[in-house]
C-alpha positions as CSV (number, residue, x, y, z in Angstrom):
1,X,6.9,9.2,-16.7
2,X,3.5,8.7,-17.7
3,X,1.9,5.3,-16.3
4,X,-1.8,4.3,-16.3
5,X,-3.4,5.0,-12.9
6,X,-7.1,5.0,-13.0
7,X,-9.5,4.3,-15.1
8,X,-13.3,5.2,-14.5
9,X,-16.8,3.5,-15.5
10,X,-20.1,4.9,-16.1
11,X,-23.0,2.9,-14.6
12,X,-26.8,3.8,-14.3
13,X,-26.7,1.7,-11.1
14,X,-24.0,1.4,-8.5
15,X,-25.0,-1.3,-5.8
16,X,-24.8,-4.4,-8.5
17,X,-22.1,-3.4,-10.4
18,X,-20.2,-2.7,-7.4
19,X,-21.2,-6.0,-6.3
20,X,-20.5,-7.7,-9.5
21,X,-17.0,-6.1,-9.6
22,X,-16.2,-7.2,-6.1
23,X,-17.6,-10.6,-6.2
24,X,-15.6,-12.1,-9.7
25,X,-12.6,-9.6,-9.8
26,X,-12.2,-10.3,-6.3
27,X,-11.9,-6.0,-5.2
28,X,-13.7,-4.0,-2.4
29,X,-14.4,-0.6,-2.0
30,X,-11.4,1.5,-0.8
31,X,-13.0,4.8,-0.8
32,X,-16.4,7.0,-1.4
33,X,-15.9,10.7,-1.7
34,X,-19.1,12.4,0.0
35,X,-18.2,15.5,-1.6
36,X,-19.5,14.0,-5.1
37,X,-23.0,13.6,-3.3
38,X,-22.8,17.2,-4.0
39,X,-22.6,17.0,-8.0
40,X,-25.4,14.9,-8.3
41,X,-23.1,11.3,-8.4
42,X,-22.3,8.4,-6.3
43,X,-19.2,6.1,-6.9
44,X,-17.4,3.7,-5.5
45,X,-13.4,3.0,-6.2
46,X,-11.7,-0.1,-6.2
47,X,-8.0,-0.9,-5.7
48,X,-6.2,-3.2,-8.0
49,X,-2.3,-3.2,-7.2
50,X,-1.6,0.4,-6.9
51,X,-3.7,1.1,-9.9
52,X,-7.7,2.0,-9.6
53,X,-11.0,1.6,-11.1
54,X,-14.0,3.8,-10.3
55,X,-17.8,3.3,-11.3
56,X,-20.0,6.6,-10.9
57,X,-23.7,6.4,-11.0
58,X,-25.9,9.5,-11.4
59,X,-27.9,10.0,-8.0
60,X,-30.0,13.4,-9.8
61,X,-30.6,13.7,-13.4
62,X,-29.0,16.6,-15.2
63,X,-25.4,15.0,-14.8
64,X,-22.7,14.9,-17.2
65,X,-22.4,11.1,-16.3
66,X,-26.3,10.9,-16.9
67,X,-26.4,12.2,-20.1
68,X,-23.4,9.8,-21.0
69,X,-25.4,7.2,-19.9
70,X,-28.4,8.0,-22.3
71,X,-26.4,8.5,-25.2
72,X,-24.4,5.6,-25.0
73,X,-25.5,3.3,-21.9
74,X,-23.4,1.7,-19.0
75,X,-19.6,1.4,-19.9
76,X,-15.8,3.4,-20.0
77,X,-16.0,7.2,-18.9
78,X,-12.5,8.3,-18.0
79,X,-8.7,7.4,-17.8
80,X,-6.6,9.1,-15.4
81,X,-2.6,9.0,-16.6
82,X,-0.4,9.8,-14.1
83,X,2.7,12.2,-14.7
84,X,6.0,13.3,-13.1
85,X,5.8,16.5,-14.4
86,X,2.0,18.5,-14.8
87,X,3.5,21.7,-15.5
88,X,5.4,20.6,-18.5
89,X,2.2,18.3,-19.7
90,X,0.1,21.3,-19.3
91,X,2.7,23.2,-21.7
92,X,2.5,20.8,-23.9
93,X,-1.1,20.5,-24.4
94,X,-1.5,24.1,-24.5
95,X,0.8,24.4,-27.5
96,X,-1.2,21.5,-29.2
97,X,-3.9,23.6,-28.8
98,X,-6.0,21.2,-26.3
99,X,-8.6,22.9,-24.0
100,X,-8.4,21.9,-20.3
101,X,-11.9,22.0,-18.2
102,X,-11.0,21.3,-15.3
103,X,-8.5,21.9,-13.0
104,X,-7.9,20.5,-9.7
105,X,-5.7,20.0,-6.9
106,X,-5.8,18.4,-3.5
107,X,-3.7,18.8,-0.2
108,X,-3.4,16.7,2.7
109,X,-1.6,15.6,5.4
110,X,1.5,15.6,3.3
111,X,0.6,14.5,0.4
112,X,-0.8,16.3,-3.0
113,X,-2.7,15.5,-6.3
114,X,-3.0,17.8,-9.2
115,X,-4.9,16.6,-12.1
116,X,-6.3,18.6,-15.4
117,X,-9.1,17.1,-17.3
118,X,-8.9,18.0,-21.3
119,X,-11.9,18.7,-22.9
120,X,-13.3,15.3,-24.4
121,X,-14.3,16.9,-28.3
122,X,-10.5,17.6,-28.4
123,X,-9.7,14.2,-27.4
124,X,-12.7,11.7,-27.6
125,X,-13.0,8.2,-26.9
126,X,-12.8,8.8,-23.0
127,X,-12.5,11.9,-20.5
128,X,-8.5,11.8,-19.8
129,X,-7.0,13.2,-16.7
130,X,-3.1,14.6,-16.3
131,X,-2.3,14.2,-13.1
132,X,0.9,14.4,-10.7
133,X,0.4,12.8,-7.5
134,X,3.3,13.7,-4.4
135,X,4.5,11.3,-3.3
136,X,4.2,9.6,-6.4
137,X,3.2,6.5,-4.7
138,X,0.4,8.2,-2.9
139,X,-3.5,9.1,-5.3
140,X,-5.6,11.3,-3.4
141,X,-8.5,10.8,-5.5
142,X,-8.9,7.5,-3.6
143,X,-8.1,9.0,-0.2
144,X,-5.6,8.3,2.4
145,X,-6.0,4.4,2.7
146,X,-6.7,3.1,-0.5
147,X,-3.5,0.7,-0.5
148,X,-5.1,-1.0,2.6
149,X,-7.8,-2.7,0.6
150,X,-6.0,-3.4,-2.4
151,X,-6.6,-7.1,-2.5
152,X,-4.4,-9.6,-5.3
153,X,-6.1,-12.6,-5.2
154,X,-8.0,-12.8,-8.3
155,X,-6.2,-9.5,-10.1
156,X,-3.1,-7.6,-9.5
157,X,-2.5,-5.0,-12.2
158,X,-4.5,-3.3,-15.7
159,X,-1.7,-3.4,-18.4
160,X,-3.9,-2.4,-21.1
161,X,-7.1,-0.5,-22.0
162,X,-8.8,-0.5,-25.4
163,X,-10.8,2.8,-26.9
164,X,-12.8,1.9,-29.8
165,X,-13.7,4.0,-32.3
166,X,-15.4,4.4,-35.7
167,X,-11.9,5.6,-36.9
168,X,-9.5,4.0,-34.9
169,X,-6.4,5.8,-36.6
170,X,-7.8,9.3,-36.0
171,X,-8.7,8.4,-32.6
172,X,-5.1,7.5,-31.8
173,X,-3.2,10.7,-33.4
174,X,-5.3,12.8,-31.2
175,X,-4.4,10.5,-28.3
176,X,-1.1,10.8,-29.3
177,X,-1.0,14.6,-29.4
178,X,-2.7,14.8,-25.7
179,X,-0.6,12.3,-24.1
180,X,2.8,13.0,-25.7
181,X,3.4,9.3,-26.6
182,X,3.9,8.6,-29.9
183,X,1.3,5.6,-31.4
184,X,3.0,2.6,-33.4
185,X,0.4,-0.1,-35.2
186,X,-2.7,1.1,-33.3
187,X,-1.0,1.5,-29.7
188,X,0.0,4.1,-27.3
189,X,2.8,2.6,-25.0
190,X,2.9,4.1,-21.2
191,X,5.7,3.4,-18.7
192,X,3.4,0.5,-17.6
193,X,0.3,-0.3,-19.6
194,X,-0.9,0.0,-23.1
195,X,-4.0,2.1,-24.9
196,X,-5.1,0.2,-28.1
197,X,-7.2,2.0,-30.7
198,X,-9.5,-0.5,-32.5
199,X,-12.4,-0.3,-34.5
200,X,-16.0,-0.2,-32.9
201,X,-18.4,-3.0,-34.2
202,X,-20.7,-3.1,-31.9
203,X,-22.9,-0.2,-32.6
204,X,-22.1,2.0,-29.3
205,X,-19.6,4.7,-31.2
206,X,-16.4,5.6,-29.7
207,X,-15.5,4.8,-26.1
208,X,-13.4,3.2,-23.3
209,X,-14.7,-0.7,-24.1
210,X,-12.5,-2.9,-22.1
211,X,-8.9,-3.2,-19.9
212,X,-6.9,-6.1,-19.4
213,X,-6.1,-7.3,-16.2
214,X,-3.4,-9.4,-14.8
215,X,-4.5,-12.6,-13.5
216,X,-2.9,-13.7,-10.0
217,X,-4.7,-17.0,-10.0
218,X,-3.4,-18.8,-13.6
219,X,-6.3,-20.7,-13.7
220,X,-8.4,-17.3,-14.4
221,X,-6.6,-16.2,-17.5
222,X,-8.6,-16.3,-20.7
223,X,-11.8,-15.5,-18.7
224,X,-14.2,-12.6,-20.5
225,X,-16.1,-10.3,-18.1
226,X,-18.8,-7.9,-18.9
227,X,-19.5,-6.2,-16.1
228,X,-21.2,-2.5,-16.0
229,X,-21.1,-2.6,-20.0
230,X,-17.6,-2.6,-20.0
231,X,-15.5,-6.2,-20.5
232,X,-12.9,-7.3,-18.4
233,X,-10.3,-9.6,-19.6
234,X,-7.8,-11.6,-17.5
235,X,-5.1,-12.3,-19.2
């Protein structure tokens, strides 16, 4: 199993793209972890179905997420796939030859998250995350009552995400090679969304540009978003 779970914006302010994001996708905040006060960062995540966006904001300069911002401004940072199976994913990756940075797990109250973050140089286009979550149906990253705000009135799901990239082929293959998924005609398939390669023409380089979401309310599909630098389409 490998489904898209999260995926994670940049943004060099939080309160109006948080309040953009809530206002025309129709989300509110389901949890703010206080211990990323600590790393310099404030964020915000935001439920949509049992799936999750995140915008992080630098608080103190000197962040990773700062210096993302001043190299290629407000937009796509990370994409958390979720697995049934880290140990054999972190095999895997090893034997590709993939470096993992980070290494993380939470417990509590029942319920645990283990996530590995593989070193973006190895990767590019986006930070991605392995991570198993038990149960599968709980995502510690977002805390204990996520699900409780996940509102459906406007969105319900992200099926797909594009990366663009100068090369969009070579992008892929090293996609391909750190998710396990095979890549046919510019796209990765997951168990319940799609990543799309496609070529960057808009000056900004490689990076996490846009995600479709589905649209509860028909009337909304074919609307364009840009919120935070990053587009939202309803489809």
């Amino acid at each position: 199993m490998l489904r898209l779970r999260q995926i994670a914006l940049v943004a060099s302010e939080l309160r109006s793209v948080e309040q953009d994001i809530c206002e025309q996708l129709g989300l509110e905040v389901c949890y703010r972890d206080p211990g990323l006060s600590q790393f310099g960062l404030r964020h915000g995540l935001y439920a949509i179905g049992d799936q999750l966006l995140e915008v992080v904001a630098p608080k103190l300069p000197g962040t990773t997420a700062g210096r993302f911002i001043e190299r290629r401004g407000d937009g796509g940072y990370m994409v958390l796939l979720q697995t049934d199976d880290l140990m054999r994913q972190k095999a895997r990756v090893a034997d590709a030859g993939l470096r993992i940075v980070h290494d993380g797990r939470e417990d509590q109250h029942g319920a645990s998250i283990h996530g590995i973050h593989l070193h973006p140089k190895d990767v590019g286009g986006a930070i991605l995350s392995l991570d198993q979550a038990e149960p599968p149906e709980s995502w510690l990253w977002a805390g204990h009552d996520w699900a409780y705000h996940s509102l459906s009135n406007v969105v319900t799901r992200i099926v797909a995400i594009d990366i663009q990239a100068d090369d969009p082929d070579a992008m892929a293959a090293r996609w391909a090679q750190a998710t396990g998924n095979p890549v046919r005609e510019g796209v990765i398939e997951l168990d319940d969304a799609q990543i799309r390669f496609i070529e960057a023409k808009d000056g900004r380089g490689d990076g996490l540009s846009a995600a479709d979401l589905y649209a509860t309310d028909r009337s909304r599909a074919g609307d364009a978003l840009t919120l935070g630098g990053f587009e939202f389409r309803l489809v």
